[in-house]
C-alpha positions in Angstrom: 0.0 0.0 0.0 2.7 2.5 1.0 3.8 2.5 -2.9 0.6 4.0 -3.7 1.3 7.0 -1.2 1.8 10.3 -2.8 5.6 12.2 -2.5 5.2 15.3 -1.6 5.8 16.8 -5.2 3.0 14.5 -6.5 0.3 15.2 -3.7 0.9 19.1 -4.5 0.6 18.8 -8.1 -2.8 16.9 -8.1 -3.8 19.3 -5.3 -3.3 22.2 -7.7 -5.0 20.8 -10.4 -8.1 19.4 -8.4 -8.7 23.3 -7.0 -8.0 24.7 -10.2 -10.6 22.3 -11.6 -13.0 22.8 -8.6 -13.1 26.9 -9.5 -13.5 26.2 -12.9 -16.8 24.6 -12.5 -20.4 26.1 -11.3 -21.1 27.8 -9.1 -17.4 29.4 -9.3 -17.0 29.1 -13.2 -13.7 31.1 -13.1 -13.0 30.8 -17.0 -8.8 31.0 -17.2 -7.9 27.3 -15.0 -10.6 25.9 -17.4 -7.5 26.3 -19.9 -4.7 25.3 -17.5 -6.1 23.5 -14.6 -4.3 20.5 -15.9 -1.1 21.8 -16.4 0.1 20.4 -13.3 -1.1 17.1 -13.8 0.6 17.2 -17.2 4.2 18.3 -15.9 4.2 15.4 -13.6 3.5 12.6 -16.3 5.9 14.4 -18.7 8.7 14.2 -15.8 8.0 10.4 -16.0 8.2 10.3 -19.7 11.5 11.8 -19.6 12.9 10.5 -16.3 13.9 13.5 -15.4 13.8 15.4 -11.8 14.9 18.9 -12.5 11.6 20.5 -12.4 9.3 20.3 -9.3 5.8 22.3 -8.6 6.3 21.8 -5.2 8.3 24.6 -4.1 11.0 22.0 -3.0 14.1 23.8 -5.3 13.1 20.8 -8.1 14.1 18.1 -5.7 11.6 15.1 -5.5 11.1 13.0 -2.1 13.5 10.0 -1.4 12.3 6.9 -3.7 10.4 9.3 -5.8 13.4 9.7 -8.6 13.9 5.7 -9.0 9.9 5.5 -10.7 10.4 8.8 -12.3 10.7 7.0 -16.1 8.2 4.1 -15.1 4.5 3.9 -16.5 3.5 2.7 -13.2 4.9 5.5 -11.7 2.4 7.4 -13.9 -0.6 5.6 -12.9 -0.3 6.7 -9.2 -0.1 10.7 -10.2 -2.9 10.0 -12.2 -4.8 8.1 -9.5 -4.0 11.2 -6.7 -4.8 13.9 -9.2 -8.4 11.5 -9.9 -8.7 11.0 -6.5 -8.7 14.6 -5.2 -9.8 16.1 -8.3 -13.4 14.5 -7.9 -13.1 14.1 -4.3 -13.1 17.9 -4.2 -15.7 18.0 -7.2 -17.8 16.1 -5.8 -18.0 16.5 -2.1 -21.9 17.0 -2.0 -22.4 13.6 -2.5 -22.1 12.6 1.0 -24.5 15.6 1.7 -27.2 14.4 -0.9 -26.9 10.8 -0.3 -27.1 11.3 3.5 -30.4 11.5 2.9 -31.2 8.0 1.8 -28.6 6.2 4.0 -25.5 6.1 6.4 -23.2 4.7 4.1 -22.8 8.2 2.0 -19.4 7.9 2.6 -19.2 4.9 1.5 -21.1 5.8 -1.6 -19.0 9.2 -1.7 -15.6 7.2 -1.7 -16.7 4.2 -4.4 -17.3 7.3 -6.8 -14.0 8.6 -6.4 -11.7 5.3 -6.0 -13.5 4.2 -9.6 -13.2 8.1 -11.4 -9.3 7.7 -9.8 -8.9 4.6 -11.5 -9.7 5.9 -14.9 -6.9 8.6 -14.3 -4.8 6.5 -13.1 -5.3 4.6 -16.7 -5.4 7.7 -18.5 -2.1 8.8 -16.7 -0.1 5.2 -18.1 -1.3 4.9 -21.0 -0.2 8.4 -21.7 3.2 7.5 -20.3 3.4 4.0 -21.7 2.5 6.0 -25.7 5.2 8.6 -25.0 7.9 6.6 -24.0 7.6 4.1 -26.9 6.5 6.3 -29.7 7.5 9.9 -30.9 3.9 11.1 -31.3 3.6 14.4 -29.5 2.0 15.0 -26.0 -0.5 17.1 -28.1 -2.0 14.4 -30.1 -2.2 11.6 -27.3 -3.3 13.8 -24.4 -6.3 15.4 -26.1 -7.7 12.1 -27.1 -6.8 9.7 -24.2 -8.9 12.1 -21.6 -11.8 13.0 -24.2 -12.0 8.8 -24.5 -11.7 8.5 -20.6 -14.5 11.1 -20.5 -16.6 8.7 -23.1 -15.5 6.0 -20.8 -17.1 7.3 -17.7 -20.6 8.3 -19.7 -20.9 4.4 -20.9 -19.6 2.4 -18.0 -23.3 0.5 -17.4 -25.2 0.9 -14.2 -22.6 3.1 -12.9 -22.3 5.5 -15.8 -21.8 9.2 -14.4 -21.1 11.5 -17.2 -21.4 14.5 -14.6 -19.3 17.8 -15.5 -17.1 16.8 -18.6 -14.5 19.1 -19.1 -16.6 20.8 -21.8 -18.8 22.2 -19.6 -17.1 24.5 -17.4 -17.3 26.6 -20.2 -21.2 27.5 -20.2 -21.1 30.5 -18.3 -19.1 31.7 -21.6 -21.8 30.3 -24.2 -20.1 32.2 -26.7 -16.9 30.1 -26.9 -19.0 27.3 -27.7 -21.4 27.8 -29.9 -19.8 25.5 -32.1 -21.0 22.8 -29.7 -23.5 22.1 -32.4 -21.2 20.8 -34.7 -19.0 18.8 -32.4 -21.1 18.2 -28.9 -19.7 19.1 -25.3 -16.9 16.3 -26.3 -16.0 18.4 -29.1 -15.6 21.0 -26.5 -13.5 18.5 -23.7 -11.0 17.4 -26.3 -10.5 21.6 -27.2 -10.1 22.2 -23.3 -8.1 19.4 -23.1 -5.4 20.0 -26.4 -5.2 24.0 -24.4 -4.4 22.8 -21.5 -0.9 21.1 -23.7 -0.4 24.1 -25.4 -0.7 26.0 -21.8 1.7 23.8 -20.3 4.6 23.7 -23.4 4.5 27.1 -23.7 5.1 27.5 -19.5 7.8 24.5 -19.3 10.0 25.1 -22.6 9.2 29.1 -22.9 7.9 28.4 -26.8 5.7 31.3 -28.3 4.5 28.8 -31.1 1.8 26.6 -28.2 0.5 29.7 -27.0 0.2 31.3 -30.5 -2.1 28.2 -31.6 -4.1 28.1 -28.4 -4.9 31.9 -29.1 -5.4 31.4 -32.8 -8.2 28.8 -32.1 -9.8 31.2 -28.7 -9.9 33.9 -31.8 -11.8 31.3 -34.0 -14.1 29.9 -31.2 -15.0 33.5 -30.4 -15.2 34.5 -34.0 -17.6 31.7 -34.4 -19.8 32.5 -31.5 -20.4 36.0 -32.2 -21.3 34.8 -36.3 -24.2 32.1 -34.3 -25.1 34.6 -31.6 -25.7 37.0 -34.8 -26.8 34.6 -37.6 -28.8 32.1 -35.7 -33.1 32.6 -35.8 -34.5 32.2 -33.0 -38.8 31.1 -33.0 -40.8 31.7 -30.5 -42.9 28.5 -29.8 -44.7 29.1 -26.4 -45.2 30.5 -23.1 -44.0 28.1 -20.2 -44.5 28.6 -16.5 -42.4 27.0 -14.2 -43.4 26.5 -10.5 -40.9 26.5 -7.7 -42.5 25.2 -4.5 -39.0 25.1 -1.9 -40.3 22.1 0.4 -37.3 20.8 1.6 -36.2 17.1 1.4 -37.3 16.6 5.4 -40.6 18.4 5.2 -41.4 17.0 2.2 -41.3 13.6 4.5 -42.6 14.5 7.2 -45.4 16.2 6.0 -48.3 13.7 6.5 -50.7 15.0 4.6 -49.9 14.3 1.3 -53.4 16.5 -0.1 -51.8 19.6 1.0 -48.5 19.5 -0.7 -50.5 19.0 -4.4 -53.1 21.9 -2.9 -49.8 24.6 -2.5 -48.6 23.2 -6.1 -52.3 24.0 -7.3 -52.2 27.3 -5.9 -49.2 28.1 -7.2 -50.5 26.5 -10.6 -53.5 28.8 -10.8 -50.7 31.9 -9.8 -48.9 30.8 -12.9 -52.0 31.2 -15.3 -52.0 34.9 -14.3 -48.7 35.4 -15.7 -48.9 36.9 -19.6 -49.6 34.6 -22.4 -48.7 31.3 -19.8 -49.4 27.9 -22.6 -47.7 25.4 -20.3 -47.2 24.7 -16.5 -44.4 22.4 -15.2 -44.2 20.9 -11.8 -41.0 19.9 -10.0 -39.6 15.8 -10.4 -41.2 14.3 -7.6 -43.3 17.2 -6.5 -45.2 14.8 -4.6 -43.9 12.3 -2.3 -46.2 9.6 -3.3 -47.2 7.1 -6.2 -50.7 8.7 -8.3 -52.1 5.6 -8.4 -52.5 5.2 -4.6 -54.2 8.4 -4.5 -56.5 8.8 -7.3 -58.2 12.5 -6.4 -54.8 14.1 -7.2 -55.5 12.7 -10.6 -58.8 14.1 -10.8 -57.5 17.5 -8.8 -55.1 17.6 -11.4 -57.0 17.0 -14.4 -59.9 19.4 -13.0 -57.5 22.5 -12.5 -55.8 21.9 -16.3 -59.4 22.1 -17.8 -60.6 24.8 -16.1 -57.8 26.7 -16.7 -56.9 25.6 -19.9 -53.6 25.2 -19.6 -51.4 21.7 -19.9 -49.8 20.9 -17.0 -46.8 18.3 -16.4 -46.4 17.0 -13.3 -43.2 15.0 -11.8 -44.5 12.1 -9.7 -44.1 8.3 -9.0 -45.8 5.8 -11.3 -45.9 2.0 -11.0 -46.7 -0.6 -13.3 -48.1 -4.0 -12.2 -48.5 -7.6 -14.0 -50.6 -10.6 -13.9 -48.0 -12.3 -11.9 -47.9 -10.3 -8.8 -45.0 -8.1 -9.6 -44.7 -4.8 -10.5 -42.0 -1.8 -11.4 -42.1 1.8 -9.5 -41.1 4.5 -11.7 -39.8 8.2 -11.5 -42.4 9.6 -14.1 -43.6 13.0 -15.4 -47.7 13.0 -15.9 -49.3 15.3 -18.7 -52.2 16.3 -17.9 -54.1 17.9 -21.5 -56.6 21.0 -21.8 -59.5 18.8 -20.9 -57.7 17.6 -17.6 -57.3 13.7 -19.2 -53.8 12.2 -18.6 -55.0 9.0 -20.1 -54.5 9.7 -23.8 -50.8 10.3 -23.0 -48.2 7.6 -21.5 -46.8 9.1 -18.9 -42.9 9.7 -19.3 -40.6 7.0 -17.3 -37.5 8.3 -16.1 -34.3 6.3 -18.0 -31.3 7.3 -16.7 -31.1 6.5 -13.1 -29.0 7.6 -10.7 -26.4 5.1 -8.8 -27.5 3.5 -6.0 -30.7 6.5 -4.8 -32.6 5.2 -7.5 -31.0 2.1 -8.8 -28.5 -0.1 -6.9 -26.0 -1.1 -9.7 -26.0 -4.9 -11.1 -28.4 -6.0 -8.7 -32.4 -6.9 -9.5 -34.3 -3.4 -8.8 -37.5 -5.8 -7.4 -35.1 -6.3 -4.5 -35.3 -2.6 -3.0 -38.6 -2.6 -4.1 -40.1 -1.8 -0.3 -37.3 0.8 0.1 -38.7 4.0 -2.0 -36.1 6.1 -2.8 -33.8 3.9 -3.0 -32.6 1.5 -5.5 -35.6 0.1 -7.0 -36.7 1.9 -9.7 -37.3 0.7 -13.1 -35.7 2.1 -16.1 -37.8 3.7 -18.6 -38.5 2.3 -22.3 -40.3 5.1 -24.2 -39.9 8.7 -24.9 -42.8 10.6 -25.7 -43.4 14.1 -27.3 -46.0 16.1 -26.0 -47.8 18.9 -27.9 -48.5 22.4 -26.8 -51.5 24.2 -28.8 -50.8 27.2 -30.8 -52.2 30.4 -28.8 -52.0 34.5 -29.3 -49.5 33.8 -32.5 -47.0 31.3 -31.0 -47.2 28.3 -33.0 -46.9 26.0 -30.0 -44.8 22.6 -30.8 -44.1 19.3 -29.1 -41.4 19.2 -26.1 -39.8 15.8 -24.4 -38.9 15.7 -21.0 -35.4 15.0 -18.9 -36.2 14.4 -15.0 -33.2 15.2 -13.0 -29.8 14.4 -13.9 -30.5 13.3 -17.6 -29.5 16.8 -18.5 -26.3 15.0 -18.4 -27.0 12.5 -21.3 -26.5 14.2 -24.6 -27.8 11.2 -26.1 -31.8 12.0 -25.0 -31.5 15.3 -26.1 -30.4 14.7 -29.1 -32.9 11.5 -29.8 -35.9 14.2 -29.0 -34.4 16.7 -31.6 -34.3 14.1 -34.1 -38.2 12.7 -33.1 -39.5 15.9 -34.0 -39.2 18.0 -30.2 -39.2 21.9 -30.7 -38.2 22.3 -26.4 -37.4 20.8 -23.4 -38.7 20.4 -20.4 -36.3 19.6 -17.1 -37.8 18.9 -13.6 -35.7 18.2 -10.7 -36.0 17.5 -7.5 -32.5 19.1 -5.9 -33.5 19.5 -2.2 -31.4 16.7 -1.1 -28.2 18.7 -2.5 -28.8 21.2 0.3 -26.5 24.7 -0.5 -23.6 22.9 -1.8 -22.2 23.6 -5.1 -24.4 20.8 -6.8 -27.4 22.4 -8.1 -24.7 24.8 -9.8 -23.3 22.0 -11.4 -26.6 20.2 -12.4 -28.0 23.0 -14.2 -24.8 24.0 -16.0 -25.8 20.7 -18.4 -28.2 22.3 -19.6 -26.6 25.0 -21.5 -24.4 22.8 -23.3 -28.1 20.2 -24.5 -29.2 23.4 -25.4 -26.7 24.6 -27.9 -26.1 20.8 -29.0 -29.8 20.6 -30.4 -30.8 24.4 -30.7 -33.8 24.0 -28.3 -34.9 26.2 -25.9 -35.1 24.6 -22.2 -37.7 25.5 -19.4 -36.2 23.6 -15.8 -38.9 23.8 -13.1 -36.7 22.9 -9.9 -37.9 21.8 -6.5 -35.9 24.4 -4.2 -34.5 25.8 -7.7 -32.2 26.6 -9.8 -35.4 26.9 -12.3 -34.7 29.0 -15.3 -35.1 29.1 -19.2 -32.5 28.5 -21.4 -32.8 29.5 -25.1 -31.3 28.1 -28.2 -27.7 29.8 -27.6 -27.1 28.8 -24.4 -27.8 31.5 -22.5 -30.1 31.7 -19.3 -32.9 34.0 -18.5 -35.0 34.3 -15.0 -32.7 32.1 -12.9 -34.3 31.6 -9.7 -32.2 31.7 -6.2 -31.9 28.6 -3.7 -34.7 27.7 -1.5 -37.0 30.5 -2.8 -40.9 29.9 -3.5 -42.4 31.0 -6.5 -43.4 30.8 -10.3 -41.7 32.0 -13.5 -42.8 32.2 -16.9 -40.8 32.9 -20.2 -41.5 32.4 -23.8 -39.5 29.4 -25.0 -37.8 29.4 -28.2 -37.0 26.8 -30.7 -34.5 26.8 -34.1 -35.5 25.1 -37.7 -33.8 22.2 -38.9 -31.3 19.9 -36.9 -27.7 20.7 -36.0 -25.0 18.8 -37.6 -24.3 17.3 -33.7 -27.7 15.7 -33.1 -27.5 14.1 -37.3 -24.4 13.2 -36.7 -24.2 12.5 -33.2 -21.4 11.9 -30.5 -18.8 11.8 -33.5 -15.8 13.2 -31.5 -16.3 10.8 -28.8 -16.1 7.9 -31.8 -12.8 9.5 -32.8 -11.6 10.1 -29.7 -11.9 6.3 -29.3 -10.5 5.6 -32.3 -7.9 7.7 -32.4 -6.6 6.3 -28.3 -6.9 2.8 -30.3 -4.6 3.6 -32.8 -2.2 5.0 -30.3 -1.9 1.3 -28.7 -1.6 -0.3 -32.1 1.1 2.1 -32.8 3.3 1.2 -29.8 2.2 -2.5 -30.1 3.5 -2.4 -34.1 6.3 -0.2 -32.7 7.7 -3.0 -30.0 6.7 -5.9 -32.4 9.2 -4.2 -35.1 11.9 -3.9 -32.4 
């Protein structure tokens, strides 16, 4: 185990790069160590590329702690700076989990480390392999780098039941939408493997004093801009309707202990009929979860529901829990979204089953779900097959359109986003429930995705959020009426769509395929390389 300890040199170069990495993220978004926060992890595997000890970021005078020097050259050597800079990178990232998961059980620090020992292992595979390509090839540190992360990003996205494609590198950059407006050509991965070729450039122009690195770095800020301000200019934006998004703030406890389930959908219904007094209002959407109980245990919300929408006219979507039963005894709870028409029926539309899950709250990884099924939230929901569109009328010269729905964290997922571009969606709705994240930096982070789904697939976003952040994103990226933390109220914006389809959601996650492709070639290289030896 002690071989797996950090020197001193090491633990202060990950440390550096996990703050620098923490600040470039929500709620911080500092937009400079977005373009260098790596640097550091960079000069320590290029040390053990070249086996050499001369340069040290600790301070130290360039000297490296006894035992340090011998595994200087090795790849393995490599794998443990990548493992610490993992390790305290997300560790730092991610603190809130043991805040949010607190809620649904004790062991959220156990949850909390798993996270981080499995996102350390990818750098600590990400930090050999770039080693192990370096030492045996002569392809530069700008080539490998850039497409070794962007695949270990792609990596983390697709890894099964525990796939967490939270914060790519990409987006720390959405509180700039401007720089990456060409997100709908090349996706938020197109963005990561930019970020991630800068942060090279960054760190040859700082280690060998070259003008050339930081010359191309600033050539291709020039182009991103020059792009962005073209799209922010070019781009048409059409109005499609009037959404209202209601923002009850009952925290996570009081949403439990209140035992009267009635009058926690009688506050949403008041704050419903508010909604409809706002201007032009086509479309009310309720929180994920807004409830905390299953519809078909308590059949008047239905009709409450359903009686409100026809009387006022006006759709509403609500965020509950749904269940499914079979002839054989069994059935499958779901985290669903209900939509409730202009003649109050929800039973000419299937309601919308939640797909991507989140580890271990909603589904415990590799294991049956029907196993936590007596545990509700927590790890025994089912995953949802369909993904329907639902239509808005045309009213007062807005055409109206169809929208699909993301609950929660699949804002994260490109890949839904882009499916309901394709299907025919003109917006987005996202509900969440982030009352359980407390005031940590995590609802920051969560509703930074949306920015980037926004740009991908030129849709404009409504979020209705629990304790918040609700806001409306349009079709650039940028935000309008962002709500505070643990504030009660309702907002209502027009939300805009775009014609046609990007060239990201025909094409799809293209840069992630060549960032896979391109890390592949890179082993076949050194493989052809030793064989020829």
């Amino acid at each position: 185990m002690r071989r797996w300890l950090p020197s001193r040199s090491t633990f202060t170069a990950a440390a550096m790069t996990a703050v620098l990495l923490f600040v470039a993220y929500a709620p911080y978004s500092l937009v400079v160590p977005s373009f260098l926060a790596l640097v550091p992890f960079l000069w320590l595997l290029e040390e053990r590329v070249s086996g050499s000890a001369d340069v040290s970021l600790s301070g130290s005078g360039g000297s490296l702690a006894p035992g340090d020097a011998a595994g200087l050259g090795r790849a393995d050597g490599a794998a443990k700076v990548g493992f610490w800079a993992g390790l305290l990178a997300n560790g730092l990232i991610l603190y809130w989990m043991v805040v949010a998961l607190w809620h649904f059980t004790p062991l959220a620090a156990a949850g909390y480390l798993a996270t981080i020992l499995v996102l350390g292992a990818w750098w600590a595979l990400l930090g050999w392999t770039t080693v192990w390509v370096r030492r045996r090839t002569r392809i530069p540190l700008w080539v490998v780098f850039p497409l070794l992360w962007t695949a270990v990003e792609w990596g983390i996205g697709h890894q099964g039941d525990i796939r967490f494609p939270w914060l790519g590198l990409g987006t720390s950059l959405t509180t700039v939408p401007v720089l990456v407006q060409w997100a709908e050509i090349a996706g938020a991965r197109g963005v990561t493997l930019w970020l991630a070729w800068a942060n090279v450039m960054v760190y040859l122009t700082l280690r060998y004093r070259r003008w050339r690195p930081a010359a191309a770095l600033l050539l291709t800020l020039a182009a991103a801009l020059g792009y962005g301000v073209w799209r922010e200019r070019s781009l048409v934006l059409k109005p499609a309707t009037v959404v209202a998004v209601v923002q009850p703030n009952v925290g996570f406890k009081e949403k439990l202990a209140e035992r009267d389930r009635d009058r926690q959908v009688e506050r949403l219904l008041r704050l419903t009929v508010r909604a409809d007094s706002l201007p032009g209002v086509r479309l009310v959407a309720w929180p994920e979860a807004a409830v905390d109980g299953y519809f078909v245990d308590h059949p008047q919300w239905v009709q409450w529901i359903g009686d409100t929408a026809r009387a006022l006219r006006v759709p509403i979507l609500a965020g509950g829990l749904d269940a499914r039963f079979y002839p054989n005894g069994t059935y499958d709870v779901y985290n669903a979204a209900f939509y409730f028409d202009t003649t109050g029926s929800d039973t000419g539309y299937r309601p919308y089953h939640k797909t991507y899950l989140v580890p271990i709250v909603e589904r415990v990884p590799f294991l049956p779900p029907r196993w936590f099924g007596k545990l509700k939230w927590f790890g025994g929901f089912g995953r949802g097959e369909h993904f329907p569109l639902y239509p808005v009328a045309a009213h007062a010269g807005l055409p109206g359109g169809r929208f699909g729905v993301l609950i929660c964290y699949e804002s994260a997922f490109e890949d839904l986003a882009r499916r309901y571009r394709r299907e025919g969606a003109d917006f987005l709705l996202n509900i969440t429930n982030d009352a359980w994240f407390g005031r940590t930096a995590a609802p920051y982070q969560h509703a930074s995705h949306l920015v980037m789904r926004a740009i991908e697939t030129r849709m404009g976003i409504a979020r209705a959020a629990n304790t918040g952040i609700s806001e409306f994103v349009d079709p650039l990226g940028r935000t309008h009426l962002r709500t505070a933390l643990d504030t009660r109220g309702v907002e209502a914006d027009t939300v805009y769509t775009t014609a046609g389809l990007t060239p990201y959601v025909r094409w799809g996650d293209w840069v992630g395929l060549l960032a896979l492709v391109g890390s592949g070639a890179l082993v076949v290289a050194v493989l052809i390389r030793r064989t020829g030896r």
